[in-house]
C-alpha positions as CSV (number, residue, x, y, z in Angstrom):
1,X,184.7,51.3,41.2
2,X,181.9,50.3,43.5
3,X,179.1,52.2,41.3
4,X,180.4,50.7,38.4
5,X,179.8,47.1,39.7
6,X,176.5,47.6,40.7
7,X,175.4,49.1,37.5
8,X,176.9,46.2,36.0
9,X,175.9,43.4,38.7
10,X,172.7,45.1,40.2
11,X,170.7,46.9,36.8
12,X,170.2,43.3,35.7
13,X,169.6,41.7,38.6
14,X,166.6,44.4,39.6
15,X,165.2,43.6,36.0
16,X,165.4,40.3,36.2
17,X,163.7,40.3,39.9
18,X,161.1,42.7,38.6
19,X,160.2,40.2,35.6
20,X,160.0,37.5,37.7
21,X,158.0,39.7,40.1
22,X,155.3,40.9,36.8
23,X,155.4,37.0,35.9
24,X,153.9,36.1,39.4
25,X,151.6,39.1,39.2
26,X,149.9,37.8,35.7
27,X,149.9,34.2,37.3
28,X,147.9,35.2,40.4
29,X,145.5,37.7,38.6
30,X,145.3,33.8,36.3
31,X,144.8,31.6,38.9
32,X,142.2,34.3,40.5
33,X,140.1,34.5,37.7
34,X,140.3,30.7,37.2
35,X,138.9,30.7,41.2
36,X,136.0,33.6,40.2
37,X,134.2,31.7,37.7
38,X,135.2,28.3,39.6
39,X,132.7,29.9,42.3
40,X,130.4,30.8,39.3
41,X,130.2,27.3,38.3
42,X,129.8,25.9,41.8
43,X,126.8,28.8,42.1
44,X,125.5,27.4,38.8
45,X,125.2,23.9,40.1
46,X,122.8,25.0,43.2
47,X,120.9,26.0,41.0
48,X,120.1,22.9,39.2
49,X,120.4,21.2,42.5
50,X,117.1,23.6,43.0
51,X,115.4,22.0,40.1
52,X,115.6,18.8,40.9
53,X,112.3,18.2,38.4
54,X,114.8,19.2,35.6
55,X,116.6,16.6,35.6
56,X,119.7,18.3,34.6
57,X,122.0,15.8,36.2
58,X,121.3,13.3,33.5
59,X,122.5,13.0,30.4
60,X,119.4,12.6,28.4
61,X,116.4,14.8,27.7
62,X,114.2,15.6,30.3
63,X,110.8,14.2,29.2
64,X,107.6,16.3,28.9
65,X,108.2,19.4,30.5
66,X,105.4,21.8,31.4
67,X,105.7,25.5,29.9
68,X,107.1,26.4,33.4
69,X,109.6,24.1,33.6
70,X,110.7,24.7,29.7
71,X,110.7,28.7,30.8
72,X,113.2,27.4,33.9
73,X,115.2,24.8,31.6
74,X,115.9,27.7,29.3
75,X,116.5,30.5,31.4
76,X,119.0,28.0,33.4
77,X,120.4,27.0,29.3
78,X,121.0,31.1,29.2
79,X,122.9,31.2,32.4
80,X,125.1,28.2,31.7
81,X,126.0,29.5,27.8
82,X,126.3,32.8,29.6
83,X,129.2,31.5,32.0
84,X,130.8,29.4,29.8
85,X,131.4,32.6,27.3
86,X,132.7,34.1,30.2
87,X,135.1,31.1,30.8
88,X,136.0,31.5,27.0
89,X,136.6,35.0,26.8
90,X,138.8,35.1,30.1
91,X,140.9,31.9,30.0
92,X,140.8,30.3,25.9
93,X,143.9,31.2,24.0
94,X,145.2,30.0,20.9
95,X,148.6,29.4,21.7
96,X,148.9,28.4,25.7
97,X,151.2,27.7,28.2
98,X,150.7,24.3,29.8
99,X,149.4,25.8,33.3
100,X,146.6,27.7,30.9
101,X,146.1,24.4,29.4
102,X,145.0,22.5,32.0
103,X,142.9,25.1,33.6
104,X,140.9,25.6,30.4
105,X,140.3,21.7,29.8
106,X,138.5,21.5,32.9
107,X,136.2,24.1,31.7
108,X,136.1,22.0,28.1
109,X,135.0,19.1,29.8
110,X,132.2,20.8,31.6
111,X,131.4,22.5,28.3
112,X,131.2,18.9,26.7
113,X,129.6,17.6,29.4
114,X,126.4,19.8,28.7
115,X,126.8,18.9,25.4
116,X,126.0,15.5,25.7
117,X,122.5,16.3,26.6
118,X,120.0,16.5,23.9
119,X,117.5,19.4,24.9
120,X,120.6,21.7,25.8
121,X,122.5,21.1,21.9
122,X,118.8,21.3,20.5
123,X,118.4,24.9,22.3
124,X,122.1,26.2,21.4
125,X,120.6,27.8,18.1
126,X,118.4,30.5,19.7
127,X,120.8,30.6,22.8
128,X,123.8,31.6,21.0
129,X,122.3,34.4,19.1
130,X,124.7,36.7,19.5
131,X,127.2,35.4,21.5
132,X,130.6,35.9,20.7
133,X,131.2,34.7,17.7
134,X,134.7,32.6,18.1
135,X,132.7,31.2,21.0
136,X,129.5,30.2,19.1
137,X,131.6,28.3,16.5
138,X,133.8,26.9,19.5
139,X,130.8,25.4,21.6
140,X,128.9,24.0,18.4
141,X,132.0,22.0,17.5
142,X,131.7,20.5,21.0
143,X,128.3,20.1,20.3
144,X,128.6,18.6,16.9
145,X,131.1,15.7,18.4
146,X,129.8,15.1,21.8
């Protein structure tokens, strides 16, 4: 009698604890990549901090750059396109849940943010050569309606 109610109480009660369990696990492993390219981003913006001559802070083009300073301006373009892939691959789903949501937004609004600047939409062409190509079409939407 006693084994029968704890196959009939207990089985489902140790599935549902061990889906609620795998639930948390995918949520954490979420939220920790969220954190991972958070950091990126935050490691991104020293950088630009180290160019102040850049001007990347502002929303317009940087006026006459020197070759050096193009050469920085792109190869800082090419790590920016290169994280924000990154964010695309790892957290943009078609269908997601509302926690998914609002972490991916903030990484929209950054995306739409660079956007608004003239010399990064103008160099999009030759950085997104081949990029992921759901991505490409993704960021030049953003681009196209900044």
């Amino acid at each position: 009698m006693l084994s029968y109610i704890v196959t009939v109480v207990g089985l489902p009660l140790a599935i549902l604890v061990f889906l609620y369990e795998q639930r948390k696990e995918r949520d954490n492993e979420d939220e920790e990549v969220f954190q991972l390219l958070s950091d990126n981003y935050q490691d991104f913006l020293k950088v630009t901090l180290a160019n102040p001559d850049l001007r990347l802070f502002s929303a317009e083009k940087t006026p006459e750059l020197s070759e050096e300073q193009e050469e920085r301006m792109f190869i800082i373009f090419s790590m920016l396109i290169s994280l924000f892939e990154r964010a695309y691959l790892l957290l943009y789903e078609d269908n997601m849940t509302p926690k998914k949501l609002r972490r991916w937004r903030s990484w929209e609004d950054y995306m739409r943010e660079w956007c608004q600047r003239e010399d990064f939409r103008a160099a999009l062409d030759i950085q997104l050569h081949g990029e992921d190509p759901d991505f490409v079409t993704y960021l030049q939407t953003l681009a196209a309606n900044p």
